[in-house]
C-alpha positions in Angstrom: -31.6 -151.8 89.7 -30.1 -153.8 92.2 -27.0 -155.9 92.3 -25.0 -154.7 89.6 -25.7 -151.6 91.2 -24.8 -152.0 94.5 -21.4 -153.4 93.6 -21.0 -150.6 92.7 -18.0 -150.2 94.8 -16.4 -154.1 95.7 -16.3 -154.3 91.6 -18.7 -153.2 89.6 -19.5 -152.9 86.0 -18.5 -152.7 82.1 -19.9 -154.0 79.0 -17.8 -154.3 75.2 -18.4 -151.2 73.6 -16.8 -150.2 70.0 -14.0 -148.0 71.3 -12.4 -144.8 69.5 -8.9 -143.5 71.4 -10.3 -140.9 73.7 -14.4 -141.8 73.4 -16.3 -139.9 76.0 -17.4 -142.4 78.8 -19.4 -141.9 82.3 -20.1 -138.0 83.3 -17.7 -135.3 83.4 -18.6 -132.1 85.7 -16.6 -128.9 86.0 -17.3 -127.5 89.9 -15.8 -123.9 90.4 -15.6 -121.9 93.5 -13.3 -119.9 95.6 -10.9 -119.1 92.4 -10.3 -123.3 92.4 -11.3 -125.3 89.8 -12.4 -129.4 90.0 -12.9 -132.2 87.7 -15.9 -134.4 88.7 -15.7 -137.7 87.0 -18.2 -140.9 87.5 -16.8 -143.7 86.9 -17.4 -148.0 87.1 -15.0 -150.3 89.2 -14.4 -152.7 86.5 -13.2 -152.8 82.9 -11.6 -154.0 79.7 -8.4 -153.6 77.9 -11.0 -151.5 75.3 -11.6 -148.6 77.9 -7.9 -147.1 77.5 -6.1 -144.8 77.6 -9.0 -142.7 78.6 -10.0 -139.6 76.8 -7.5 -136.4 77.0 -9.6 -134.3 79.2 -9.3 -136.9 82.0 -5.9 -137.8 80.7 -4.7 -134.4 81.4 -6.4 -133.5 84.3 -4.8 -136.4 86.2 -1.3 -135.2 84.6 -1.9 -131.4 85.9 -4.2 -132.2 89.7 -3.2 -131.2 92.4 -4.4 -134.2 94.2 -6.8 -137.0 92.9 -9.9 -138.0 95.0 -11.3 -141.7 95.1 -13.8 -143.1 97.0 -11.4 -145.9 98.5 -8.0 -146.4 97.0 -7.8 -150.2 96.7 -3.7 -149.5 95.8 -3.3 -148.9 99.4 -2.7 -151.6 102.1 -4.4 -154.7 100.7 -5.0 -156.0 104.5 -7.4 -153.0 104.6 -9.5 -155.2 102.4 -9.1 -158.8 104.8 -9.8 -156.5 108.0 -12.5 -155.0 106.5 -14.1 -158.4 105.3 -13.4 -160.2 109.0 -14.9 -157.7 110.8 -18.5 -156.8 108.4 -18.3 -160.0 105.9 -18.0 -162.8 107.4 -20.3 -165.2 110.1 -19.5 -165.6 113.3 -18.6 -168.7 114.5 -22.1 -171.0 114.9 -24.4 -168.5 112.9 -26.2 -170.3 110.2 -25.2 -170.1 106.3 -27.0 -170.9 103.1 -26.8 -174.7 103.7 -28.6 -174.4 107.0 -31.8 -172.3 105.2 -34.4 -174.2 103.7 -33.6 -177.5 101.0 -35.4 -175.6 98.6 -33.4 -172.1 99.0 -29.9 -173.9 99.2 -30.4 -175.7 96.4 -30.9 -172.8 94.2 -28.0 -170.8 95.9 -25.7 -173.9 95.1 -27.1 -173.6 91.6 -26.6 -170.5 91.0 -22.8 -170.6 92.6 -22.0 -173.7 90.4 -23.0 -171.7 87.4 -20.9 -169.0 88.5 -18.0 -171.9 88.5 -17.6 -170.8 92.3 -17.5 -173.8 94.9 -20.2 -173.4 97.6 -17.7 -174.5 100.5 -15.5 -171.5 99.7 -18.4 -168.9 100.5 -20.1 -170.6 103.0 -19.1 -168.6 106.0 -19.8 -165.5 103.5 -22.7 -163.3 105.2 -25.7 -163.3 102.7 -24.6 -160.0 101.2 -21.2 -161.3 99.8 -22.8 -164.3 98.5 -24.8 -162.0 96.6 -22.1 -159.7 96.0 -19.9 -162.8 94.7 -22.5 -164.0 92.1 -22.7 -160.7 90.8 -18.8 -159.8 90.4 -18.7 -163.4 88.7 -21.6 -162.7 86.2 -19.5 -159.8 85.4 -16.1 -162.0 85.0 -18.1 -164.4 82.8 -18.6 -161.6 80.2 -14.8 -160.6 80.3 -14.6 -157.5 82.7 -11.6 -157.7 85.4 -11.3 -155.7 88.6 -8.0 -155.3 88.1 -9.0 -152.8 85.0 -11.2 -150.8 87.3 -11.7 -146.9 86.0 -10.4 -146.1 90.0 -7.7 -148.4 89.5 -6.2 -146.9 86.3 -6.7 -143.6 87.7 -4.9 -143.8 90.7 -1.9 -145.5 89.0 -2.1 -142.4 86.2 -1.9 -140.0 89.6 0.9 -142.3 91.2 3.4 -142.5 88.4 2.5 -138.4 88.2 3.6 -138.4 91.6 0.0 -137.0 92.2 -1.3 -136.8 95.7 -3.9 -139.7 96.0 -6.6 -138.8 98.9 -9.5 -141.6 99.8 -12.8 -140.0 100.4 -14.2 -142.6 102.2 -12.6 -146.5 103.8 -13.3 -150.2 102.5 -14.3 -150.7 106.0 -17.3 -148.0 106.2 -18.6 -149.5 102.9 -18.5 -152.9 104.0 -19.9 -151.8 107.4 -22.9 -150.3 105.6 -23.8 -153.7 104.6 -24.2 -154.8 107.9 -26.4 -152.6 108.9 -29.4 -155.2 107.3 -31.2 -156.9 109.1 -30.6 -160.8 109.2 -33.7 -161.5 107.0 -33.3 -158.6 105.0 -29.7 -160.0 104.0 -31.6 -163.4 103.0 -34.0 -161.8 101.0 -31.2 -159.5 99.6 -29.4 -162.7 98.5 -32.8 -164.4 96.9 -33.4 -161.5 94.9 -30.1 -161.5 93.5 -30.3 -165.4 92.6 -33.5 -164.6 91.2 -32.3 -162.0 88.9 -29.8 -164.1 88.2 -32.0 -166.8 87.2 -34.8 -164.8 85.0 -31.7 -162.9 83.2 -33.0 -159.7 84.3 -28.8 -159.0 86.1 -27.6 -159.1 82.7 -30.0 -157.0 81.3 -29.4 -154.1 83.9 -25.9 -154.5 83.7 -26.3 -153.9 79.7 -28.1 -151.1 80.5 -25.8 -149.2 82.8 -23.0 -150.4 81.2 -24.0 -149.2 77.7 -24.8 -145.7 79.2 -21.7 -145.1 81.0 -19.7 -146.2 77.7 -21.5 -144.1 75.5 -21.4 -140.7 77.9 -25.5 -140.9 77.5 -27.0 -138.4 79.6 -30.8 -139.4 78.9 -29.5 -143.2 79.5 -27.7 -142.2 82.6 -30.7 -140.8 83.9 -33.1 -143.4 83.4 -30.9 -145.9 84.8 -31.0 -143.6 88.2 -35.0 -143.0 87.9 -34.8 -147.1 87.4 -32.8 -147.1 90.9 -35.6 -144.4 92.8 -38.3 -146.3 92.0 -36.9 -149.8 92.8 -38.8 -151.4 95.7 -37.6 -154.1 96.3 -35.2 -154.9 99.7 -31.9 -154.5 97.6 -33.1 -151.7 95.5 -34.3 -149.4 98.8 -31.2 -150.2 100.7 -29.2 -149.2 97.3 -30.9 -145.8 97.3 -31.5 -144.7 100.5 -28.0 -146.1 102.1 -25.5 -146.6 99.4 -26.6 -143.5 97.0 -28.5 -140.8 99.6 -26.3 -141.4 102.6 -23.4 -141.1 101.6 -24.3 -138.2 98.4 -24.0 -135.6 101.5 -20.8 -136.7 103.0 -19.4 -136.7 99.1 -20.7 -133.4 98.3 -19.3 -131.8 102.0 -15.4 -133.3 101.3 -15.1 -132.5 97.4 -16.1 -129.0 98.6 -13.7 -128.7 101.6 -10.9 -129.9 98.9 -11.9 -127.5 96.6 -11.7 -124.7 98.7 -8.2 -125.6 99.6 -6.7 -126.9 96.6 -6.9 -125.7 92.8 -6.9 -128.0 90.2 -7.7 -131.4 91.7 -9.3 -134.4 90.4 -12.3 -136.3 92.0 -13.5 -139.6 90.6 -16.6 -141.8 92.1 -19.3 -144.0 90.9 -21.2 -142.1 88.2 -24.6 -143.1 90.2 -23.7 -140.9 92.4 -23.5 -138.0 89.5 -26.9 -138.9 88.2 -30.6 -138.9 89.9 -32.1 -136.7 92.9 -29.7 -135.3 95.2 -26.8 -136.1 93.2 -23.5 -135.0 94.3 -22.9 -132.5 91.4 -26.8 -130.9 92.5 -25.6 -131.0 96.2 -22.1 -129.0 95.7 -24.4 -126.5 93.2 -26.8 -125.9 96.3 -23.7 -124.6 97.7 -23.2 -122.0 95.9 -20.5 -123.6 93.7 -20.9 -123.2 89.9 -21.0 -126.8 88.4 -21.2 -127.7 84.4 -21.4 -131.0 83.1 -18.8 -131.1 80.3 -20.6 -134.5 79.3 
């Protein structure tokens, strides 16, 4: 699993799925401890018109929290999103782009961007990541799903017109910083693996895949797409699990259980591969000592 995967958080993911008023989408954990009581939700960070009003349980939840708990609340100050792409996102001045790699690379980046309807000149100072990043978010706009429909997105304006407390677990700019962290080459090679994907279908399929188990609430789905994930070697697919999922799991676990201990009653949404897998959030917060159950 790769791409779809790791956009997880700049936009990521959603599929058309037959949809009853309330269906049961993504995970839902109870986590209990020090007489307090949390929702645990996973959600995606795109959608469709389809998706809502989302189910009663999490309807309700976000009417009654005490405070709701997002990875990054994009509703905040939108420069927070243009600092955080100057300073992790973009090439300095005189690094080389994909027009300066090889005839043979650029010409299948340009192909693949063209496809995408995106013009090549507006990403070309884009670090190798967000070029990646880009042709992903716009295989998911070609199938219909808009950012502005994200799961996170509804959720905080629920909480917001409840007047409910809206706390950001992490920032846009330590996401986008995590990035970075690759290596040059490693970015390039993250970028040819996504145009490759892109080019033997295989994108779609994963994004079918997660999609369709987050839409259905499949546990044994769920799973398999995380085991998918684990045993993914490729560049994108390590950095996805050992950076984006394991790294910051801990971290997760630590502040939903500092917030449970204080407040009764709150709310926590993030990316359901986070819920799923080895060393998932929900196992993390259980090695703790807190009672979790998975309501779905």
């Amino acid at each position: 699993m790769r791409r779809p995967i790791i956009v997880v958080f700049l936009s990521l993911l959603m599929l058309a799925l037959p949809s009853a008023w309330g269906a049961e989408r993504g995970a839902l954990f109870k986590v209990s401890g020090s007489g307090h009581t949390m929702y645990l939700f996973g959600t995606m960070h795109v959608g469709l018109p389809e998706f809502y009003p989302l189910e009663p349980r999490i309807a309700t939840a976000i009417q009654n929290a005490s405070a709701l708990a997002l990875e990054v609340d994009l509703l905040q100050d939108p420069a927070k999103l243009g600092a955080a792409m100057q300073a992790h996102a973009m090439l300095a001045p005189g690094k080389p782009g994909f027009q300066e790699r090889s005839p043979a690379f650029r010409k299948r980046v340009e192909q693949a961007l063209k496809k995408a309807k995106i013009d090549p000149a507006a990403v070309a100072r884009f670090k190798p990541w967000l070029v990646a990043t880009t042709l992903t978010l716009a295989e998911y706009a070609s199938e219909g799903y808009q950012a502005e429909l994200a799961v996170d997105i509804k959720l905080a304006q629920m909480a917001r017109a409840g007047k409910v407390p809206v706390i950001e677990l992490e920032s846009i700019s330590a996401q986008f910083a995590m990035f970075d962290r690759l290596g040059v080459e490693e970015q390039w090679k993250f970028l040819e693996e996504s145009v490759e994907m892109m080019e033997n279908g295989k994108q779609r399929a994963e994004m079918r895949q997660i999609v369709d188990a987050w839409g259905s609430a499949d546990k044994a789905a769920l799973d398999a797409v995380a085991a998918k994930v684990e045993n993914d070697t490729s560049v994108s697919g390590k950095f996805m699990q050992k950076v984006l999922l394991e790294e910051r799991n801990g971290p997760l676990a630590e502040k939903l259980a500092a917030l449970l201990a204080k407040q009764d009653k709150s709310v926590a949404a993030i990316g359901v591969l986070h819920l799923v897998g080895k060393n998932s959030v929900p196992a993390l917060l259980g090695a703790k000592g807190l009672t979790v159950e998975r309501v779905y």
